[in-house]
Each structure stands twice: as structure tokens, then as C-alpha cells.
LOSE-518360 format. One record per residue (C-alpha): residue in one letter; x, y, z. Coordinates in steps of 0.5 Angstrom, whole numbers, plus 500, padded with zeros to 3 digits. Layout:
residues N
AXYZ;...
This chain:
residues 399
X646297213;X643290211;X635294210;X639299206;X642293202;X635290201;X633296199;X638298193;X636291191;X629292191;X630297187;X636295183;X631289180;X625294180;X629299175;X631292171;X624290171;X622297169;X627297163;X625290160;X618292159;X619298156;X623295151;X618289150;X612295149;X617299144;X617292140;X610291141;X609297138;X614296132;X610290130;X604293131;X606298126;X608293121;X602289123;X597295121;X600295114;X597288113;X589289112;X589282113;X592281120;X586283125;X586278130;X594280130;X593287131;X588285137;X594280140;X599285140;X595291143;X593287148;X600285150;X601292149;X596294154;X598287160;X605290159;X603297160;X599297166;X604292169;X610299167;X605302171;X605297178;X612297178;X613305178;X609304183;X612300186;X619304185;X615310188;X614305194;X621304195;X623311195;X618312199;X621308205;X628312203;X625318204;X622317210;X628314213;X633319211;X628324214;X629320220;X636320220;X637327218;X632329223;X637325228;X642328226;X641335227;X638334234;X645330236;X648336233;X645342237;X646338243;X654337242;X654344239;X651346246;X656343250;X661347246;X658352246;X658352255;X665349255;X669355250;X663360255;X666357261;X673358259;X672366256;X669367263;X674364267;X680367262;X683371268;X681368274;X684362272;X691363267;X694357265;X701359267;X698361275;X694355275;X700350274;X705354278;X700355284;X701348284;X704345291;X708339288;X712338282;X706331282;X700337283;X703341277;X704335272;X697333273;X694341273;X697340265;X695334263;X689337265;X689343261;X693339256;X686335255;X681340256;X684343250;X684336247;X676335249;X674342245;X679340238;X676333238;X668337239;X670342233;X671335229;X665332231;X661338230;X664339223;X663331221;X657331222;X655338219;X658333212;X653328214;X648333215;X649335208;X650328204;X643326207;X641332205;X643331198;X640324198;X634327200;X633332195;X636327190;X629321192;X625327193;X626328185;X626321183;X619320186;X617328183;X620324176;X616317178;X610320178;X611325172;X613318168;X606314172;X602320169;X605320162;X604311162;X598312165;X595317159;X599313153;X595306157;X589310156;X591312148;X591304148;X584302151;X581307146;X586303140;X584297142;X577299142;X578302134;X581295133;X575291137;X569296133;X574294126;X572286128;X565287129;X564289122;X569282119;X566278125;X563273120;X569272117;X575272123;X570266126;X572263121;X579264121;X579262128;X575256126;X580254122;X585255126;X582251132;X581245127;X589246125;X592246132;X588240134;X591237128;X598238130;X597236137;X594230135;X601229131;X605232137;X601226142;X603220136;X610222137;X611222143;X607216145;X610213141;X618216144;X615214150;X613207148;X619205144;X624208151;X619203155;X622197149;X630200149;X630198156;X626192157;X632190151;X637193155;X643189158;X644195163;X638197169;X635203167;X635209173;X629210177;X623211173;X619217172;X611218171;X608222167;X603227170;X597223164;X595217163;X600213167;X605212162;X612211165;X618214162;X624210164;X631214162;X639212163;X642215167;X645220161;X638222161;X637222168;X642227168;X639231163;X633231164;X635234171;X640240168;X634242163;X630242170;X636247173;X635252167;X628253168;X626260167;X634261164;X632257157;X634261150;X629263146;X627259140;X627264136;X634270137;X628276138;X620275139;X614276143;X609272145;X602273141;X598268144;X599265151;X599259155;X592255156;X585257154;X583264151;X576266149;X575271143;X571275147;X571281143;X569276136;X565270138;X565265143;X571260140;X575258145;X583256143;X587251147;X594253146;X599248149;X604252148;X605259147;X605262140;X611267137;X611273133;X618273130;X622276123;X619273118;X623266115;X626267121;X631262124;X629256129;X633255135;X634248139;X633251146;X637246150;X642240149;X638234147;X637229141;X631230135;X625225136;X621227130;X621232124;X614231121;X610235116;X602236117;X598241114;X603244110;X607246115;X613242119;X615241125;X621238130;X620235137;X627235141;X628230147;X631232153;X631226158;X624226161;X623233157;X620235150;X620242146;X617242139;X617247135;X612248129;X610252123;X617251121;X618252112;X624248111;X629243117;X635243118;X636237123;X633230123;X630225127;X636222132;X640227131;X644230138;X643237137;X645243142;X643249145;X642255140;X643251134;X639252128;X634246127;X629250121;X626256119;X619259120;X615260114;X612267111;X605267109;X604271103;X604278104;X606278112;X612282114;X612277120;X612270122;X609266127;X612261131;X609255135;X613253141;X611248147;X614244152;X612238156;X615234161;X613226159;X605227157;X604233161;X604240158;X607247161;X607254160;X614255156;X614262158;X616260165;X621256162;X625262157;X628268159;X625273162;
């Protein structure tokens, strides 16, 4: 029973999975679709196919991993299927001789005679209990016999049921397989496309690096300097500060409130269970250090994760906290938004909502992205850290 219950789980969740992903490829196909309109958006078009390509080839391992399962299934629904039937011929065996044995002795041994044949009236009652059961033995076989036959058939069913799953699942694993194919030969169309521009994108990429490393070096100011002005808060303070905390950078110690405290670790509890800082969205560029392979040898550190949304669309806080900072750099806005001993920031922002020392909560609205002329989308800049030390945002927010 409980392998069975690990299994419809397993599957339950690889079904759920298989669900998210399909959705994610159709909105990465629809903003390439619009992103293609644009003559202007190259590395776009690069970005989203290759998500489109991780996404798909991820489709692909878990209706492998569906197939898997349905394996297991099958196997040992034919296994029990298999006992089933063998238990049954044996019950139906044992019928069988008890009703020949009965027909062969049906004269030699009539009912009636046999109890009154019986030498005592004590002999007589047990000669017809003794029928009484015998008869009972063969009505409660004919039950067995006919219960089991349902079982038989129920298993029957399930197995043709898995059986077709799988036949569908692996029909499903071909077609994803030919429409990652169709994408492989769409990336390499876009890849040829950038050789021709490659001068031209190296210098987009090159403005790009000097414009984020202008935007960290703001980021790092501002929260060097909320850690600084917390570290002056509590040596001023009447009331003993918590436990303090050491970011993972440096050395610098974050000493909190028990307010803070306390935040800090509800906005912990929420990992992978954030909001999304934007209503809808996908992730264009990731987390760490990527390479353009395909233009030139320009390596982007990204603190954070870069968010293709609707264009001008509305910034969202994604947890309860107070605004650190609202700046502007490099005609663009940003807002940092403390959580106790966590920060979020949010850039590329044409007009905020908020101000600095402002309580925010959850999913409110704190500005709105900009829209480059003649874009359909706009980007969002999103990161997260805990003190000084930068984490991955996408395994903060839902999946």
C-alpha cells in the first residue's frame, strides 16, 4: 500500500512538473515570437532559445522519468495480476474436485439417509451441521471465485490503462524530441544571424558589462552603508541588540532587533515560496558568470537574474520589509528593500512608487519597469542578498 502511495506521488509531482514546463516553453515561445519582430533584439532571441532548449530537454527527462514509473506500475500490476490468476486456478481446482466428489457420491450418500442413519439424535445433529457446512464451504468458494474474477478484471483494466499511458508517453518523448531538434536548428539560424552582427553585439555586450558594474558598485554603497548605519543604530540604542549576524563578505557584522531577527528568519522560511517581483515573467539571464560563446569571449557577471516581462510592467516587493534606498544610475531607477539580514533590489525601474524608509509589504507595488523604444518587453534586474553575499534569486521564488 504505502509503495503505491510513493508512487502516485511521484508520479502526481512529475505530472506537476511536466505541466509547469510546458507552460514555461508556450510563454517562451510567445515572447520569442514578438521578440523576433524586433531587428534590434539578437541576444534576446539567443537568451530566450536557449531557455527554450534547457526547458525542453528538461520536458524530455521527465517523460522519461513518467515512463520510468509507469514502468515500475506495470511490472508490478503484472506481477499481481499474474498471482492473482495462479491463487485462482488453485481455488478453482479445489471447487471443482469438492462439486465432483459431491455428484459422485450423490446416490451413495443422500442427504436425508445419511442423517437418518445416524445412531443417536447427538450423531444426526452433527451429520447436519456437517452438511449445513459443506454447503456453506462451496457458496463461500463460488464468492472467492467471483471476487477474484473482479480483481482480475480491475487489474486488467489498470494494466491496459499504464500500458497506454506509456504508448502516449513515449509517442509525447518523440514529438518533444523533434520539436528540440526544430530548436537546435533555430538557434543555430539565430547563432549564424550574430556572426554577421558579431562587431556590433560585442559592443552591446561591452556596454552592458560597464552598465551593470556601474549599478553593482551603487547596489554595494548602499548596502554598505545600511549595514554601517545599523551597526551606529545599535551602539546608540538603550535596548541590547539580538545576536548578531556575519555576512559571508568582509566580516561585516549586521546586528538586527529582535524585530529583525524575527523577519529575517520568516523571509528564510519562504525560500523557494517567494512571489515573483513581476505578475508574469521569465528568466532571460541567470544567476552567475556566463560566457557568449557564440559572439565573443565577454564574460557577464550577473548578481542576480535578468526578467523578461510586459513592457512597463508593474514591480512587485516580494516580502514584507522597509525600502533601504530608491537611486537613480544610468538613466535607469532602482529600489533595495530590507528584510532584517536580507536584501532584494530591483532595477531597471522608469518611475517608483515608494521611498526610502518606507514599510512595504508582500506583492505591493514599488514602481514600474522602463520600455526601450520600439521594445514589446521590458527587462527587469532582480537580486537578492543575505548581508553582502549575493544568492541565486531563482531559488527563492516560486517554481
Amino acid at each position: 500500500m504505502w509503495a503505491g502511495f510513493a508512487n502516485s506521488q511521484t508520479k502526481a509531482s512529475l505530472t506537476k512538473e511536466k505541466q509547469k514546463l510546458e507552460k514555461e516553453i508556450a510563454e517562451q515561445k510567445k515572447l520569442l515570437a514578438t521578440t523576433q519582430k524586433n531587428k534590434n533584439a539578437s541576444l534576446r532571441e539567443i537568451q530566450l532559445i536557449n531557455g527554450q532548449i534547457k526547458n525542453q530537454e528538461k520536458l524530455i527527462l521527465t517523460i522519461n522519468s513518467e515512463i520510468d514509473v509507469l514502468d515500475g506500475e506495470i511490472e508490478k500490476n503484472t506481477k499481481e495480476y499474474n498471482q492473482l490468476k495462479a491463487k485462482l486456478d488453485l481455488i478453482k481446482g479445489g471447487y471443482k474436485d469438492a462439486v465432483y466428489s459431491a455428484y459422485k457420491y450423490r446416490n451413495a450418500v443422500n442427504k436425508i439417509g445419511f442423517i437418518l442413519s445416524s445412531g443417536s439424535i447427538a450423531q444426526a445433529v452433527t451429520r447436519m451441521n456437517y452438511l449445513s457446512e459443506y454447503s456453506r464451504a462451496l457458496k463461500k468458494q463460488v464468492e472467492i471465485i467471483d471476487g477474484m474474477q473482479k480483481d482480475i478484471q480491475k487489474r486488467q483494466e489498470v494494466l491496459e490503462k499504464d500500458k497506454n499511458e506509456k504508448t502516449q508517453l513515449a509517442q509525447s518523448r518523440i514529438a518533444e524530441k523533434q520539436k528540440l531538434s526544430k530548436q537546435e536548428r533555430e538557434k543555430q539560424r539565430i547563432v549564424a544571424n550574430l556572426k554577421t552582427k558579431e562587431k556590433q553585439i560585442n559592443e552591446q555586450i561591452k556596454k552592458k558589462v560597464a552598465r551593470q558594474k556601474n549599478i553593482d558598485a551603487a547596489i554595494k554603497r548602499i548596502i554598505d552603508a545600511e549595514i554601517a548605519k545599523a551597526k551606529a543604530k545599535a551602539k546608540n540604542t538603550s535596548t541590547s541588540p539580538s545576536k548578531p549576524t556575519t555576512t559571508a563578505k568582509g566580516g561585516n557584522t549586521l546586528l538586527l532587533t529582535r524585530e529583525e531577527v524575527a523577519l529575517s528568519q520568516n523571509f528564510e522560511s519562504n525560500k523557494g515560496k517567494l512571489p515573483w517581483p513581476v505578475v508574469k515573467g521569465n528568466i532571460i539571464e541567470g544567476f552567475g558568470t556566463h560566457t557568449h560563446r557564440e559572439v565573443s569571449s565577454v564574460q557577464i557577471t550577473n548578481n542576480g537574474v535578468n526578467i523578461l516581462a510586459e513592457k512597463s510592467a508593474p514591480v512587485r516587493a516580494v516580502f514584507n520589509g522597509v525600502v533601504s534606498a530608491v537611486f537613480d544610475i544610468n538613466d535607469t531607477k532602482g529600489v533595495i528593500v530590507r528584510h532584517g539580514n536580507y536584501f532584494t533590489v530591483y532595477v531597471n525601474l522608469a518611475s517608483v512608487t515608494v521611498k526610502s524608509g518606507q514599510s512595504v509589504a508582500t506583492k505591493q507595488t514599488i514602481g514600474y519597469l522602463t520600455q526601450k523604444s520600439g521594445d514589446a518587453h521590458s527587462e527587469l534586474h532582480f537580486e537578492l542578498l543575505k548581508g553582502q553575499e549575493h544568492q541565486n534569486p531563482a531559488l527563492w521564488i516560486l517554481k
